[in-house]
C-alpha positions as a printed Julia matrix, in Angstrom:
316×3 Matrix{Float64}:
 -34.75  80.32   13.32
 -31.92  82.11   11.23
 -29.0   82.35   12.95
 -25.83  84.91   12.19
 -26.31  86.67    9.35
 -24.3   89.09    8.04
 -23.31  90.52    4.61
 -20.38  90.51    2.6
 -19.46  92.79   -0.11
 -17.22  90.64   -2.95
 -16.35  91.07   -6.81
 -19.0   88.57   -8.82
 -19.06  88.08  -12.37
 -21.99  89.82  -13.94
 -23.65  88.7   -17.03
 -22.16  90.91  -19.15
 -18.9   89.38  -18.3
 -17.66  92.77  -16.45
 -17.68  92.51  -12.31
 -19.76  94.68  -10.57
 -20.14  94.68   -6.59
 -23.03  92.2    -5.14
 -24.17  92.27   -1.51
 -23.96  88.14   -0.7
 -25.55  87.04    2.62
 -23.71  84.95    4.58
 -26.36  82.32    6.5
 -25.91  79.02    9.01
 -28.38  77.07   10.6
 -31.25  78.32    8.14
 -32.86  75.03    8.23
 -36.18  75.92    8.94
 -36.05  79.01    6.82
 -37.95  77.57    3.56
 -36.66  79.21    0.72
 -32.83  78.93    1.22
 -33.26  75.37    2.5
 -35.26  74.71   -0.94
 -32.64  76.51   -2.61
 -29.6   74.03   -0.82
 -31.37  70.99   -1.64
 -31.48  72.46   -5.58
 -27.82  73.33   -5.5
 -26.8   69.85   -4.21
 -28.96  67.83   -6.33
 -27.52  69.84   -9.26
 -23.55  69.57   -7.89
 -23.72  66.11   -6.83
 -26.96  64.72   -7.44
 -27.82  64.23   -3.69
 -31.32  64.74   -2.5
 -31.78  66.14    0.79
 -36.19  66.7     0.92
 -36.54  63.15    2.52
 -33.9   63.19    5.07
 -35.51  66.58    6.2
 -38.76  65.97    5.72
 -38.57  62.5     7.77
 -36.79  64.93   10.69
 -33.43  63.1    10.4
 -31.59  66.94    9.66
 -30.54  68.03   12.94
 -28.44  69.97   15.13
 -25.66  67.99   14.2
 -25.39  69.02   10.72
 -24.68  73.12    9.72
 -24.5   74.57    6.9
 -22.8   77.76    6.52
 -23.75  79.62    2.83
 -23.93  82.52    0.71
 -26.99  83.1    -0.76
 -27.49  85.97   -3.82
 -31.25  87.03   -4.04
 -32.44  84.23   -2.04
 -30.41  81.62   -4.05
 -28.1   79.47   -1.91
 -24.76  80.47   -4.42
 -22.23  78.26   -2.39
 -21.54  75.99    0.63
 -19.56  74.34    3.24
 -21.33  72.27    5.79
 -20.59  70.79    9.4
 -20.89  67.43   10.56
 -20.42  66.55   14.51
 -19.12  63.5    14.67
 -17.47  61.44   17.7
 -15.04  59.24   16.68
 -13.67  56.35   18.62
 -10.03  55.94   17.88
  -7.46  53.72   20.13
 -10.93  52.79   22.27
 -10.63  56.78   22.76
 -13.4   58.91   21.87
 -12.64  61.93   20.34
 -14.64  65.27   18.97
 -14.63  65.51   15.05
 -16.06  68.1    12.75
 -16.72  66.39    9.65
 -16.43  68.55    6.02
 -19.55  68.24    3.64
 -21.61  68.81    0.78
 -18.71  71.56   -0.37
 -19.88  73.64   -3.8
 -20.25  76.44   -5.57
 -23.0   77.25   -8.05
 -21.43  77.23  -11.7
 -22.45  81.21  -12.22
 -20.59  82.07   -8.97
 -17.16  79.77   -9.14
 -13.4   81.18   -9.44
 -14.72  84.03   -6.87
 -13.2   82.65   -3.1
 -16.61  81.78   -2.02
 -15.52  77.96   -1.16
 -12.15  79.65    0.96
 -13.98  82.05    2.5
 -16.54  79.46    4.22
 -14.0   77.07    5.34
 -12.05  79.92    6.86
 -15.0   80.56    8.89
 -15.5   77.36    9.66
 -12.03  76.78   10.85
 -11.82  79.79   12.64
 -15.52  79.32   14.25
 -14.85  75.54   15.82
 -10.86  76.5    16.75
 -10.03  74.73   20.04
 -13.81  72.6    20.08
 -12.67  69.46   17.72
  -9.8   66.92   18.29
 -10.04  66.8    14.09
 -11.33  68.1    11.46
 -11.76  65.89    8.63
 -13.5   66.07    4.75
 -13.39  63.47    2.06
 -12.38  65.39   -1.75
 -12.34  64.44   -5.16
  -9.21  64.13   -6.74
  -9.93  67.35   -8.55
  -9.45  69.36   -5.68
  -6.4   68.21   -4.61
  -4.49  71.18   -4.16
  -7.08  72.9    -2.63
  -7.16  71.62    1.23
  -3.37  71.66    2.29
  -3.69  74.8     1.86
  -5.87  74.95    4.89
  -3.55  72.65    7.07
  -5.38  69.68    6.21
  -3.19  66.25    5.31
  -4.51  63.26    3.12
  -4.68  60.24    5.12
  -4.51  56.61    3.49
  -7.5   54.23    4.37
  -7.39  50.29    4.48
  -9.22  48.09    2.51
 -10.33  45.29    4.4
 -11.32  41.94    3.4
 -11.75  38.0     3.53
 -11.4   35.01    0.68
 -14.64  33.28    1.51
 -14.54  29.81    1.85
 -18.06  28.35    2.45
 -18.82  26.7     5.39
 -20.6   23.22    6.22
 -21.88  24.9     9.65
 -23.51  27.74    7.77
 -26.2   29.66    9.81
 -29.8   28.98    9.53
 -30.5   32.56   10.77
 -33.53  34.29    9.69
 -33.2   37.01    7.16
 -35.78  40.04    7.31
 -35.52  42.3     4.61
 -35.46  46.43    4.96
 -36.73  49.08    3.6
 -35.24  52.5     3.26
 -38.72  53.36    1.54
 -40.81  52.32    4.23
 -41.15  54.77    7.34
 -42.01  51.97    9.48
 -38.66  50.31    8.47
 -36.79  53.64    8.85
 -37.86  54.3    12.53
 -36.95  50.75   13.38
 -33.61  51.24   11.69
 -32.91  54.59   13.65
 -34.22  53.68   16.69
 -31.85  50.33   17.01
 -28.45  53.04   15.63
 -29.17  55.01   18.43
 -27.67  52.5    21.04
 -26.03  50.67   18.38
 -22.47  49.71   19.38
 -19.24  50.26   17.8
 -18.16  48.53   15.11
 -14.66  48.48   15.93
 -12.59  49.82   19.13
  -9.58  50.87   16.41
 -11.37  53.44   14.67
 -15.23  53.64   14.49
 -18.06  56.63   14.56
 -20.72  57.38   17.2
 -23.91  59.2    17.17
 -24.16  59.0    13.59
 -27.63  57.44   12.88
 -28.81  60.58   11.33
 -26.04  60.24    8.68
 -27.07  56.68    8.11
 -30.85  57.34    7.46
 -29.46  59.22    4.57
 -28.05  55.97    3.12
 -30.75  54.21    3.57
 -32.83  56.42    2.11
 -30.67  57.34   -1.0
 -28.04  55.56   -0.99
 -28.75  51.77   -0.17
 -32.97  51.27    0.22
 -32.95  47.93   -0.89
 -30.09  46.76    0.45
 -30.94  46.63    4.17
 -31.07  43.21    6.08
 -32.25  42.54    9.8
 -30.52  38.83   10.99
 -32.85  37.68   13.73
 -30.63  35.3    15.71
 -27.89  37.74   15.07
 -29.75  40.73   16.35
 -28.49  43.04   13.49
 -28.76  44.94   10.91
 -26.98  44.41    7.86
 -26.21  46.63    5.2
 -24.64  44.33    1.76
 -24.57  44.02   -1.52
 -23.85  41.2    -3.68
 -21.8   41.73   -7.26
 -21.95  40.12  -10.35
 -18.76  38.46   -9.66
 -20.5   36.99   -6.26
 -18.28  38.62   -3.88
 -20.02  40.87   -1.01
 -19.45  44.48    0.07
 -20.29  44.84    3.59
 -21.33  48.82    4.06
 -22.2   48.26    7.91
 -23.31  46.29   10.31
 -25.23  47.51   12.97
 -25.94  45.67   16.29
 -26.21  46.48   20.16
 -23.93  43.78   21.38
 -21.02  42.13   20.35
 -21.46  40.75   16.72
 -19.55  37.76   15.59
 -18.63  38.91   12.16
 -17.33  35.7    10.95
 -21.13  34.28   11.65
 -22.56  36.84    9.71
 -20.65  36.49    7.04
 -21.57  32.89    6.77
 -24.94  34.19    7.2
 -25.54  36.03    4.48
 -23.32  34.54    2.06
 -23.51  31.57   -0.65
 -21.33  28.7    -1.84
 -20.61  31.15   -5.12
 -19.17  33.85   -2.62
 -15.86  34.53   -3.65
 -14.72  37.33   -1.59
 -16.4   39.8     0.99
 -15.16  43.5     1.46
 -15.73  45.69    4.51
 -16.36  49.31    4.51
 -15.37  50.0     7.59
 -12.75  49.0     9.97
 -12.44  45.23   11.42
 -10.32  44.67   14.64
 -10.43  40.84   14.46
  -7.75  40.39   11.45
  -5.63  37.71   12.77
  -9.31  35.45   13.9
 -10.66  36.24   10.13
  -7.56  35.99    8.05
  -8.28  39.39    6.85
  -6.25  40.98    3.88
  -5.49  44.65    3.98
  -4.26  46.64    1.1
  -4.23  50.52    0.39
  -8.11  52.05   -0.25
  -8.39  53.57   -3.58
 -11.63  55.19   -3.84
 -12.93  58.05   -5.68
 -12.46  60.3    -3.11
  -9.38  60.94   -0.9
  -9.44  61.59    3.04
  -8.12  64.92    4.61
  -7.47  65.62    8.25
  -6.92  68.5    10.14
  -5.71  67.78   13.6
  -6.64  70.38   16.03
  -5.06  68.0    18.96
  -2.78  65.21   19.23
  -4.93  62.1    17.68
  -3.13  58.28   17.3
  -4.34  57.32   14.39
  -4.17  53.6    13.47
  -2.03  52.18   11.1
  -4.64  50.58    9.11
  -8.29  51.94    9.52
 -11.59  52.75    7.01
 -13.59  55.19    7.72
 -16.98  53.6     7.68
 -19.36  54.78    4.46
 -22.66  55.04    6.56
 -21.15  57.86    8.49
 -19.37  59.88    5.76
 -21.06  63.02    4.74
């Protein structure tokens, strides 16, 4: 079903290099509408490289996730999406709107297309979030304050492994983000999943991480049996561990897993999200510096923690 359409009449660039006026159409929630779904999964796999025809196709794309478009002869043309997410923050749980998949075709850029969408995005969810959040590149910079959002510093968490005599015999299964039997189990489990940390953690997100581990981390998917949880890791060249997420529906004991899944060559393991237990694990913090930087809009009063990650498996 296509829901609120509309036209707009704007300035584009014709090919002449003149402007000449072009009736856009302005489209959200067109997900089952073939060709201008077809057409967003072209535009984002030419902006970013993301493909998008497995997560629909495999029914994780729902309700959750809007995106609101201008399309120019049936060609999606540019793009801001929604994300609902719930956050937990302060053991508080708290209505976010999450910022995605944000672009512009390269024939249709410099024209207001990008600030036009997130003005009606804004304007569409006022008084329905707590916050309103995106993660940019650091060549758009400039662009977001100008909306009221703020960049936000993350924390980098992490632990100097020392190997353990007591390490766990736990049985490893390994995952599949390629196997459909594997996925179901995977999304099945996140759906009652608990979270990760009380400071600052996301909920109902499982449909954002089936997209990891379908594109982002297929092979890298663990199931400990005596653990009961899923793992999500990878192991560097320089044998430390990056810890992406770690899935369970009960209480994990992190400093078990760790133990778990690591070696006697395991220098250092980094978390991707946020870990409450610092003082139990000796964990180091310093300033995240990632590729992208973190901007919040608060629509009400939110306390943030002083030191939290955002976890990857939930950012769109």
């Amino acid at each position: 079903m296509i829901k609120d359409l509309k036209s707009w009449r704007i300035l584009s660039v014709s090919k002449k290099g003149g402007y000449q006026m072009t009736d856009f159409i302005f489209a959200k929630g067109y997900r089952e509408q073939v060709k201008w779904r077809k057409s967003f999964f072209e535009l984002a796999q030419q902006v970013f490289g993301i493909h998008f025809d497995s997560w629909y196709e495999k029914k994780y794309w729902t309700d959750k996730y809007i995106p609101f478009s201008y399309i120019d002869r049936e060609k999606v043309i540019a793009n801001v999406s929604v994300n609902f997410i719930d956050l937990l923050i302060g053991g508080e749980l708290k209505r976010g709107i999450q910022i995605g998949t944000v672009m512009t075709h390269p024939d249709y850029r410099n024209l207001g297309l990008s600030k036009k969408l997130l003005n009606q995005v804004i304007e569409e969810y006022r008084g329905s979030y707590d916050m309103m959040y995106l993660f940019a590149n650091k060549s758009v910079l400039d662009f977001y304050p100008k909306f009221g959002f703020k960049p936000l510093n993350e924390t980098q968490f992490s632990i100097n492994y020392i190997p353990s005599k007591d390490r766990s015999k736990s049985s490893i299964k390994r995952l599949s983000g390629n196997n459909d039997s594997d996925l179901n189990f995977i999304y099945q489990f996140a759906k009652n999943r608990i979270p990760v940390s009380s400071a600052f953690s996301t909920a109902n997100t499982e449909e954002l991480l089936q997209f990891y581990c379908i594109n982002v981390f297929p092979n890298d998917i663990y199931y400990l049996e005596n653990e009961e949880a899923i793992i999500i890791y990878q192991k560097t060249k320089e044998n430390d561990i990056h810890i992406y997420d770690i899935i369970s529906q009960k209480e994990v004991n992190i400093e078990k897993i760790v133990h778990t899944i690591a070696s006697e060559h395991t220098k250092k393991v980094v978390f991707h999200f946020t870990i409450d237990q610092q003082d139990e694990l000796n964990i180091e913090t310093i300033t995240f510096h990632g590729n992208e930087v973190l901007f919040v809009r608060f629509e009400n009063e939110v306390n943030m923690p002083k030191q939290f990650k955002h976890p990857m498996t939930s950012q769109a």
